[in-house]
N, CA and C of each residue as an Amber inpcrd file, in Angstrom:
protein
   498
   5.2660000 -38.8070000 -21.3010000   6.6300000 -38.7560000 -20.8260000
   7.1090000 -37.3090000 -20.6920000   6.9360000 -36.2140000 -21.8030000
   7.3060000 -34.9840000 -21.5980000   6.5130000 -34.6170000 -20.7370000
   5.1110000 -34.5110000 -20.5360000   4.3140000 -33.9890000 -19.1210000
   5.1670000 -34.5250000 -17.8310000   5.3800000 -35.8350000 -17.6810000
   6.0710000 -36.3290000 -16.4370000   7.5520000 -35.3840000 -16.6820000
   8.3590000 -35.3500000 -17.3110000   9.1970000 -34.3980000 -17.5700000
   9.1610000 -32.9410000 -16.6340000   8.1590000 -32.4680000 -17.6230000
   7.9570000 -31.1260000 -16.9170000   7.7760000 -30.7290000 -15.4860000
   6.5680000 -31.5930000 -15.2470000   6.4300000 -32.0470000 -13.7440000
   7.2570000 -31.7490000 -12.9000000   8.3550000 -32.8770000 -13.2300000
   9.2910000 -33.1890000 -12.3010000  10.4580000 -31.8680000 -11.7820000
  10.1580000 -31.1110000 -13.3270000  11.2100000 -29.9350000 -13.3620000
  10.9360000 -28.8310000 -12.8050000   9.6300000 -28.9200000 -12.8070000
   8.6520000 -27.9200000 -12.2200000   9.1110000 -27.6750000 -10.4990000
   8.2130000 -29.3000000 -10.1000000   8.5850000 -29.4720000  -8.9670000
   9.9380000 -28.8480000  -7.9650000  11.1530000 -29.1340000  -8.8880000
  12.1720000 -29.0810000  -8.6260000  12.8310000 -27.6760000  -8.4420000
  12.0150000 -26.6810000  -9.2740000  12.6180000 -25.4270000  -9.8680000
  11.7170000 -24.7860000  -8.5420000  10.9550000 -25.6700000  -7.8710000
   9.8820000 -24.8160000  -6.8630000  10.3300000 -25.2540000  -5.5570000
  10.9690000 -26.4220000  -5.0220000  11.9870000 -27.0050000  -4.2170000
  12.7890000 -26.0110000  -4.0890000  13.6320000 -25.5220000  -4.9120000
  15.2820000 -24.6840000  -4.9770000  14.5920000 -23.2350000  -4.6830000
  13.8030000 -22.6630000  -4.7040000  13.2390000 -21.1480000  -5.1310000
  13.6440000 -20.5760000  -3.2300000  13.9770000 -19.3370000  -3.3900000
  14.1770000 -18.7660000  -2.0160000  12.8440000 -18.8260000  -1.0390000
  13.2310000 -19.1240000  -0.0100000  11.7100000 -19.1110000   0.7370000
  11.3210000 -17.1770000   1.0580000  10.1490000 -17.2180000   0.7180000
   9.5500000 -15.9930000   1.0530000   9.9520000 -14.9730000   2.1750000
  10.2760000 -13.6030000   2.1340000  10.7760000 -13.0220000   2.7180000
  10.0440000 -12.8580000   4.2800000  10.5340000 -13.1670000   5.5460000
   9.5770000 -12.9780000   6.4740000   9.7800000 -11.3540000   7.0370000
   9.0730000 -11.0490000   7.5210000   8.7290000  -9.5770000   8.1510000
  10.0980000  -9.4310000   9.1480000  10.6760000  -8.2090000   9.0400000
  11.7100000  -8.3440000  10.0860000  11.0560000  -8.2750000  11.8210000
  12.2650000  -8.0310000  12.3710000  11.7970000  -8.3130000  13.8490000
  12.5160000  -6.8390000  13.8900000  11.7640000  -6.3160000  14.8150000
  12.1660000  -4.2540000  15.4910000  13.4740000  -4.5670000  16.0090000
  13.8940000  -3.5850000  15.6020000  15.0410000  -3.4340000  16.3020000
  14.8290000  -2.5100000  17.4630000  14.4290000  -1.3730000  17.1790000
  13.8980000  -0.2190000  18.4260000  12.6810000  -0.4570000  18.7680000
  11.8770000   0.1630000  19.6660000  11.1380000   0.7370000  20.1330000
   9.5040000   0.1620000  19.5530000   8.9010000  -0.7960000  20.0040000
   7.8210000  -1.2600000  18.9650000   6.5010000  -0.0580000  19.2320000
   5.9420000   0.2330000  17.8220000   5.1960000   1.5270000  17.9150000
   4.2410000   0.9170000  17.3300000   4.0200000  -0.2580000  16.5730000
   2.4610000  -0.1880000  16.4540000   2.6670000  -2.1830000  16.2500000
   1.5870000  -2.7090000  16.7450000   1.1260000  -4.0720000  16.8490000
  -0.2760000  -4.0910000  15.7180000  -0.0660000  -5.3010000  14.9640000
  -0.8160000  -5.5680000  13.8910000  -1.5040000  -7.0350000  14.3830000
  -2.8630000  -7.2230000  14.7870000  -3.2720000  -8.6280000  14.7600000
  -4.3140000  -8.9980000  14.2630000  -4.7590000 -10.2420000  14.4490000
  -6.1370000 -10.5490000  14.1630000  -5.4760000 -11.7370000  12.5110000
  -6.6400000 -11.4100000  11.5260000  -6.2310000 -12.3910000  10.2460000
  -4.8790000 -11.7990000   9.9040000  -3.8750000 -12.3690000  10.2510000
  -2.4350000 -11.6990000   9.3710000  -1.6560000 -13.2930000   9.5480000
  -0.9710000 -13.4120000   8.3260000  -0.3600000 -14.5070000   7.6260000
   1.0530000 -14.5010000   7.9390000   1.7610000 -13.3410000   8.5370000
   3.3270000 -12.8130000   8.7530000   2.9520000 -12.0510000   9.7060000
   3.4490000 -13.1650000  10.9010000   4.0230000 -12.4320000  12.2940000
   5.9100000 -12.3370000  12.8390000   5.8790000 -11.5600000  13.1570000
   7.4870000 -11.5330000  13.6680000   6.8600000 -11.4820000  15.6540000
   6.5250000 -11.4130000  16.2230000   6.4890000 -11.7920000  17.8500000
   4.9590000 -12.1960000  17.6430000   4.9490000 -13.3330000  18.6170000
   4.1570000 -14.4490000  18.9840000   3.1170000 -14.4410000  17.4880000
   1.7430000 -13.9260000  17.5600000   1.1510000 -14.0870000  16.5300000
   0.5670000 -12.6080000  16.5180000   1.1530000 -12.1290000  16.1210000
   1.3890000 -10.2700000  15.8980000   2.5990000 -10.2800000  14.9180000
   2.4520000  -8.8270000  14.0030000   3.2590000  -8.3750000  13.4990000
   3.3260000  -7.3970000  14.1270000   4.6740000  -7.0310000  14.5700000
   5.1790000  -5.5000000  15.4890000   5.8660000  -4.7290000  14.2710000
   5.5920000  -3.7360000  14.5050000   6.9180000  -2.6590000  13.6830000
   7.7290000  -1.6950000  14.5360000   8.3920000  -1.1510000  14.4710000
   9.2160000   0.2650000  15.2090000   9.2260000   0.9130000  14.0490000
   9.9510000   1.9530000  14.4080000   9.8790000   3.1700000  13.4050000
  10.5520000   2.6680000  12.3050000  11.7320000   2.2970000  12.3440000
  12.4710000   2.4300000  11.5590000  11.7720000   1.2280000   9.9630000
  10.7270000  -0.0040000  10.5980000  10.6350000  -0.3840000   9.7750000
   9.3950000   0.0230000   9.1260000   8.2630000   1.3150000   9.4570000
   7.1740000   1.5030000   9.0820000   8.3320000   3.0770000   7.7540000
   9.1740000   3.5780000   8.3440000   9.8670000   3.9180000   7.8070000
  10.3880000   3.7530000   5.9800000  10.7970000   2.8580000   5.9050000
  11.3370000   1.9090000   5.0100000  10.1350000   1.8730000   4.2320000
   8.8900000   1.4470000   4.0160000   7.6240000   1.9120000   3.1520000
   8.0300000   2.5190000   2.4860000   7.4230000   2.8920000   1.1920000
   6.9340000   4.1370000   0.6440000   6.0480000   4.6560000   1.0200000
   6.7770000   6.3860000   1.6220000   5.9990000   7.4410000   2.2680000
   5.1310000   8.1930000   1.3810000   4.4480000   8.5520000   1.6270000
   3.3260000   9.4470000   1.2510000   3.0020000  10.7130000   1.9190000
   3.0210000  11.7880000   1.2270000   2.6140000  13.1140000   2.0540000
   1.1150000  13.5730000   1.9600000   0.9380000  13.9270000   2.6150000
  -0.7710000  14.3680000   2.4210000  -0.7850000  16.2040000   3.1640000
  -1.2820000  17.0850000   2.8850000  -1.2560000  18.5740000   3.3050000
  -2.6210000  19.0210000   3.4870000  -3.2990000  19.0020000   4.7120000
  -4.8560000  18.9160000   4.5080000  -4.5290000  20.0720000   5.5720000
  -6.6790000  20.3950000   5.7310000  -6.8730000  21.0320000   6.5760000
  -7.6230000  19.8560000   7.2300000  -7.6990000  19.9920000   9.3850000
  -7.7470000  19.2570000   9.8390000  -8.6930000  19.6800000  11.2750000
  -9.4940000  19.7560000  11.7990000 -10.3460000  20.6810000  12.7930000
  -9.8710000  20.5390000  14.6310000  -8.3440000  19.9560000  14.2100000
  -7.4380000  19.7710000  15.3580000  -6.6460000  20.8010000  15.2920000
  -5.9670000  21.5680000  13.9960000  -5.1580000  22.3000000  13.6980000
  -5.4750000  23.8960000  13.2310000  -4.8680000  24.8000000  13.1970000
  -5.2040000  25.7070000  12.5630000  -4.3520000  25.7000000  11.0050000
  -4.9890000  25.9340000   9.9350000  -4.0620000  26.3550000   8.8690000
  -3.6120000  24.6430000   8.3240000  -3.5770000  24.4240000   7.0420000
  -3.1700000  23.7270000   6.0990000  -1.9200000  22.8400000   7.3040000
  -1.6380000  21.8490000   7.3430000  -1.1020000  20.7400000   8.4160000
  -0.4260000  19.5730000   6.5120000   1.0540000  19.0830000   7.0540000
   1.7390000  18.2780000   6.3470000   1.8650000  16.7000000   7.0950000
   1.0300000  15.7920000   6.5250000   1.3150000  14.4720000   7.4640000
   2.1370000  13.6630000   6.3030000   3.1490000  12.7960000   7.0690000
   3.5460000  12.1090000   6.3060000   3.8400000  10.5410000   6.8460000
   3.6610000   9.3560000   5.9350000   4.0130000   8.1630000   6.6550000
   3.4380000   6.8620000   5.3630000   3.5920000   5.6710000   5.6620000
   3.2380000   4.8620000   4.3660000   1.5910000   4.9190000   4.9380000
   1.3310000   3.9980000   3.3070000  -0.2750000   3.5360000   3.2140000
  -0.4000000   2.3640000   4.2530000  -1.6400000   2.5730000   4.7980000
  -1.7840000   1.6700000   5.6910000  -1.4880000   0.1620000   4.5860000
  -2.4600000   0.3280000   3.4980000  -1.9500000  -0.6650000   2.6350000
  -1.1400000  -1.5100000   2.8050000   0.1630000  -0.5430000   2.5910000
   1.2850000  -0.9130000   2.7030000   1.7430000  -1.8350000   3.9980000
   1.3270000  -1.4040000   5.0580000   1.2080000  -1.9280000   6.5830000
   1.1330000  -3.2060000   6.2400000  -0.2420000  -3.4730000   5.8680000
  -1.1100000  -4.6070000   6.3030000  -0.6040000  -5.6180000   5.4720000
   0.0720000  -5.2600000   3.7990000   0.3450000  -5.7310000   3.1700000
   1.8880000  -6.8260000   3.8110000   2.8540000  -6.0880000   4.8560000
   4.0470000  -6.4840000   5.3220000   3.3250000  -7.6760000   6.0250000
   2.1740000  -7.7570000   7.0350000   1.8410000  -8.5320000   7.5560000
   1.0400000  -9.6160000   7.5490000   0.4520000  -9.1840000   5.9130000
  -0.2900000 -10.2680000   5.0330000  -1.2930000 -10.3930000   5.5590000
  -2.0420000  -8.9410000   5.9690000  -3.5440000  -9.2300000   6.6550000
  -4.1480000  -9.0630000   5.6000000  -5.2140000 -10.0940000   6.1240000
  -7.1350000 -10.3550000   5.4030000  -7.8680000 -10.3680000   5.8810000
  -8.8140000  -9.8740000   5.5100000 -10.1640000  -9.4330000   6.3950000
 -11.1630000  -8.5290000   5.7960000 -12.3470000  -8.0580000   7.0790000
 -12.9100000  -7.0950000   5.9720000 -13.0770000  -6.3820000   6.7720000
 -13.0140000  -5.8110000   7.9870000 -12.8700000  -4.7610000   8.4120000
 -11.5940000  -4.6480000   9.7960000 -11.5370000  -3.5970000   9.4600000
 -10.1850000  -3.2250000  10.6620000 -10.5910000  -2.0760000  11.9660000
  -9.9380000  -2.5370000  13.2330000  -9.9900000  -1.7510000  14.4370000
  -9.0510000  -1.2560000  14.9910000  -8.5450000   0.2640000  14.2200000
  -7.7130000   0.9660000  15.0400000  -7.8380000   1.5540000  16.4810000
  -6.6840000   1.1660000  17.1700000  -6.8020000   1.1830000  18.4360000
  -5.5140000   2.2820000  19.0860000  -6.3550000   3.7710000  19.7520000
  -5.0960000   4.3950000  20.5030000  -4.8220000   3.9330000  21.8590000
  -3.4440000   4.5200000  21.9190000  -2.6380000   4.8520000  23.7180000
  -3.8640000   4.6540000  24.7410000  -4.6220000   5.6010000  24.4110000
  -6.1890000   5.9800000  25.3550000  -6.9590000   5.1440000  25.3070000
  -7.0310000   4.0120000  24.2280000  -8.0170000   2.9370000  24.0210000
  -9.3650000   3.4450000  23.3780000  -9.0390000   4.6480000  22.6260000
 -10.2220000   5.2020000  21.6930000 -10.0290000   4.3420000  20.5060000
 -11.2810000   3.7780000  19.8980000 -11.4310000   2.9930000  19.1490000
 -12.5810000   3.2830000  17.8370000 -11.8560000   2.4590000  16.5430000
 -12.5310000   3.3470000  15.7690000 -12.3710000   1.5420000  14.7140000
 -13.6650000   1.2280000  14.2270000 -13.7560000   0.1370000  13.6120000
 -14.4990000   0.8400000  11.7070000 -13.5820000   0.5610000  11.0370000
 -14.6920000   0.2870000   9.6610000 -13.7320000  -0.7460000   8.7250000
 -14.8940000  -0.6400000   7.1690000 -13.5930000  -1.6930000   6.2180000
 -12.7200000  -1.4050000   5.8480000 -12.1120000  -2.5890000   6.0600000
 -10.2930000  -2.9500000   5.1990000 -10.3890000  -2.7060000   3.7060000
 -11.5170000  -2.6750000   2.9620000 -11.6920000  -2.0090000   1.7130000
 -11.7920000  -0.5920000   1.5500000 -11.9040000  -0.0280000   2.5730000
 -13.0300000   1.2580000   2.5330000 -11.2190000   2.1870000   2.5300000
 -10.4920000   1.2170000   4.0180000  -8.8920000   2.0250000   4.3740000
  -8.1630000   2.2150000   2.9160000  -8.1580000   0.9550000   2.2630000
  -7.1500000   0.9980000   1.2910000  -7.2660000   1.7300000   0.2860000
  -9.1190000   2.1760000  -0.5260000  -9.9160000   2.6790000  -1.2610000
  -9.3270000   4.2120000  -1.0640000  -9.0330000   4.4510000   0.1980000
  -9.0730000   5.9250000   0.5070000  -8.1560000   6.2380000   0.6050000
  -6.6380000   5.8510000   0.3700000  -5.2920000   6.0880000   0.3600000
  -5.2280000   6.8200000   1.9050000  -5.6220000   5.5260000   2.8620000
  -5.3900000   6.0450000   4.3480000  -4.1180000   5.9190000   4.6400000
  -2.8510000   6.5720000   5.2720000  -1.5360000   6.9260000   5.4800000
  -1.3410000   6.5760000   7.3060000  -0.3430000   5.9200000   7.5160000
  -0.2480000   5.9940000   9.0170000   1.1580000   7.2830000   8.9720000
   0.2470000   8.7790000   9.6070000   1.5300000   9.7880000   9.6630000
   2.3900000   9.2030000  10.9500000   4.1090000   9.1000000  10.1650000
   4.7690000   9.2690000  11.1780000   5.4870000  10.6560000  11.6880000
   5.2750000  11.5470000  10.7110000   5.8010000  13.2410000  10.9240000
   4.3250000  14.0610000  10.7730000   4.3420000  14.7350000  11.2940000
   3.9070000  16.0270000  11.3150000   4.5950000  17.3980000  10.6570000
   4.2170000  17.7740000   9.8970000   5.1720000  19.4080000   9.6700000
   6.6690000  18.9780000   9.4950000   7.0190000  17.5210000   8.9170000
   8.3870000  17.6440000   9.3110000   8.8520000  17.1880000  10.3820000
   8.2230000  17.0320000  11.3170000   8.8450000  16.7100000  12.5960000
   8.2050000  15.2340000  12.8810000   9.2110000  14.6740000  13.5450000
   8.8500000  13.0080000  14.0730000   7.5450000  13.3600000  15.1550000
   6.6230000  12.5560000  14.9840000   5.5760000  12.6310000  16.3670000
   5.4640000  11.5450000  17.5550000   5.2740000  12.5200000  18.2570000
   5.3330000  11.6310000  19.7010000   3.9100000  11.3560000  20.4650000
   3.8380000  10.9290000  21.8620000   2.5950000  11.0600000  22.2800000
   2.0930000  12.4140000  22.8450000   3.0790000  13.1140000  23.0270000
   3.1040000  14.4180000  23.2060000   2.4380000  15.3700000  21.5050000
   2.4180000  14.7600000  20.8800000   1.9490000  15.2720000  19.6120000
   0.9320000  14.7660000  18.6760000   0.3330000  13.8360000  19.3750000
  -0.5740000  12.9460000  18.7840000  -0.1770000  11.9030000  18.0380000
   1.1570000  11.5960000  18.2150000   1.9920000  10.2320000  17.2390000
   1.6930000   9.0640000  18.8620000   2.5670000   8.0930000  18.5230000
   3.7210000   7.9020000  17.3330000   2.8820000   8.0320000  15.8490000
   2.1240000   7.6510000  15.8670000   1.3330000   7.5950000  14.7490000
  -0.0230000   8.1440000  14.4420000  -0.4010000   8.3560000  13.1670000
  -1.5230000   9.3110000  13.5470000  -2.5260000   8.9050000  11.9890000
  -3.6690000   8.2550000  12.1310000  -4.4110000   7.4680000  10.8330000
  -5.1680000   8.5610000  10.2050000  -4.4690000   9.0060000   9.1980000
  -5.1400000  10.2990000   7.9350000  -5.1720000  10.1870000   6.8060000
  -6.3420000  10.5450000   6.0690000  -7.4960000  10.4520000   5.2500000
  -6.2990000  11.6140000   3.8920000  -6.6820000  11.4810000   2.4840000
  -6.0960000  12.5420000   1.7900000  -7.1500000  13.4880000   1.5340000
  -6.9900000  14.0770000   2.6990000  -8.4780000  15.3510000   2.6820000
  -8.2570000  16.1520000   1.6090000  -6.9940000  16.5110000   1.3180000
  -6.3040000  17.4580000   0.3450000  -6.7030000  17.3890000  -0.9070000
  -6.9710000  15.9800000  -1.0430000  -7.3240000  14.9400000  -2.8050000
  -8.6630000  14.8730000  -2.6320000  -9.6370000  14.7090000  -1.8550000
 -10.6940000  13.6300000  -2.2190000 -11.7970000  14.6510000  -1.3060000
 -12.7060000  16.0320000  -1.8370000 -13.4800000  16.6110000  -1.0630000
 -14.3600000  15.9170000  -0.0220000 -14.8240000  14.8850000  -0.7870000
 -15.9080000  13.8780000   0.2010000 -15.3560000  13.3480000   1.4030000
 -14.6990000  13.2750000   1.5040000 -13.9920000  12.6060000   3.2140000
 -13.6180000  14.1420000   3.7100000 -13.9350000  14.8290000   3.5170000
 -14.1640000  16.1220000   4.4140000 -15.6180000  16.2430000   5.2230000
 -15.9460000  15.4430000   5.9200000 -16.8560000  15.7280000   7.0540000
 -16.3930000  14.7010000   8.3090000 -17.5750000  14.5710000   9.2750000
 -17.2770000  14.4920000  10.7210000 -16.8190000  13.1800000  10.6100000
 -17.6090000  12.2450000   9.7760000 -17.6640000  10.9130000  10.1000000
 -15.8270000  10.8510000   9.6690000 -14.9920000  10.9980000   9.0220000
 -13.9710000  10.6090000   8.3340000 -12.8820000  11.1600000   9.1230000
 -13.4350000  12.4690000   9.5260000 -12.5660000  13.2440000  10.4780000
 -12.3170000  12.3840000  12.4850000 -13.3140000  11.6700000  11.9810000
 -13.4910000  10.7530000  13.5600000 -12.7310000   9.0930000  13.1970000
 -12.1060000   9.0240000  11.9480000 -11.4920000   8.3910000  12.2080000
 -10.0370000   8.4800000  12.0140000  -9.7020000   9.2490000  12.4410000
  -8.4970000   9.9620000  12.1610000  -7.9070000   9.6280000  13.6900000
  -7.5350000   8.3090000  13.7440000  -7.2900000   8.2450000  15.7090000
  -5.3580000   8.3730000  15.4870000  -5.3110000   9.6290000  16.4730000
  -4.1510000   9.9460000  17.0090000  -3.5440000   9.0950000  18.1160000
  -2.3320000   8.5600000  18.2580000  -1.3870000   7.8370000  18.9220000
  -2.0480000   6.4890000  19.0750000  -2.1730000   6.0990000  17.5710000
  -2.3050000   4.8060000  17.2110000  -1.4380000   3.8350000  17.3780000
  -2.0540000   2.6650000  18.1200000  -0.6920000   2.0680000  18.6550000
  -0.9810000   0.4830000  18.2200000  -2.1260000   0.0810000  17.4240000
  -2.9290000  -1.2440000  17.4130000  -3.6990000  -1.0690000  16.2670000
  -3.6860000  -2.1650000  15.4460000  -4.3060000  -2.7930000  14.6350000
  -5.2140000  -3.8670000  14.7780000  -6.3860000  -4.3540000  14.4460000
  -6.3420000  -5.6020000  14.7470000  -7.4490000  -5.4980000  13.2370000
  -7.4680000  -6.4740000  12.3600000  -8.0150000  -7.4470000  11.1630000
  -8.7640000  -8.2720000  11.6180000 -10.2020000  -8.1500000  11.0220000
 -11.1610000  -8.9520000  11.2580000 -11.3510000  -9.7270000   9.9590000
């Protein structure tokens, strides 16, 4: 009788509970599309973001040297983590995709392992396609000597505009 009890209260206390927060919908300008295995879409079966909501993350700065730049470079923007996490992707490997359709595939373990950052600033400044934004996928070269060679540096795709979760 107390098990049926509980049960019932259980049940009930899980009935009333707020339903799970869904991903907002952009208000501006959509800058990067998330697809493939993801559990939270806001348009059709994609999660979109605009700035303002990749924004809202917790940012991360990273200050590396970079063989695009001369001299020590400041990127800043959330963990992709964080990204994938809004859109409830699973999978095991991911294909960032630029403006240009340069494409760069490895694992969804390997991104998160490596505290990969989608920069939305540069130096401070918002980036554009004129600057290699809106977005720009970087490594914490600054922290971690070993992701200082070619292979890591090639996946560093500038005016990232696509996700997709395998």
């Amino acid at each position: 009788m107390l098990l049926r009890k509980l049960l019932a209260f259980l049940l009930l206390l899980a009935a009333s509970a707020p339903p799970a927060l869904a991903l907002d919908k952009p208000q501006g300008e959509v800058i990067l599309t998330v697809n493939g295995t993801i559990a939270s879409a806001n348009q059709a079966s994609a999660a979109v973001f605009d700035r303002a909501m990749l924004e809202k993350l917790p940012q991360q700065k990273y200050t590396v040297v970079v063989p695009w730049f001369t001299g020590p470079q400041t990127f800043e923007g959330p963990l992709l983590a964080d990204v994938l996490a809004q859109a409830k992707a699973t999978g095991r490997q991911v294909t960032f995709k630029a403006l240009n359709d340069y494409k760069v595939t490895y694992s969804l373990a390997e991104a998160k392992k490596n505290g990969v950052i989608l920069a939305l600033r540069h130096n401070g400044e918002v980036m554009t396609p004129r600057t290699k934004g809106p977005l720009f996928v970087m490594f914490p070269f600054d922290r971690n000597e070993a992701l200082r060679t070619s292979e890591y540096y090639q996946r560093c795709v500038w005016q990232l505009s696509q996700i997709d979760v395998q």
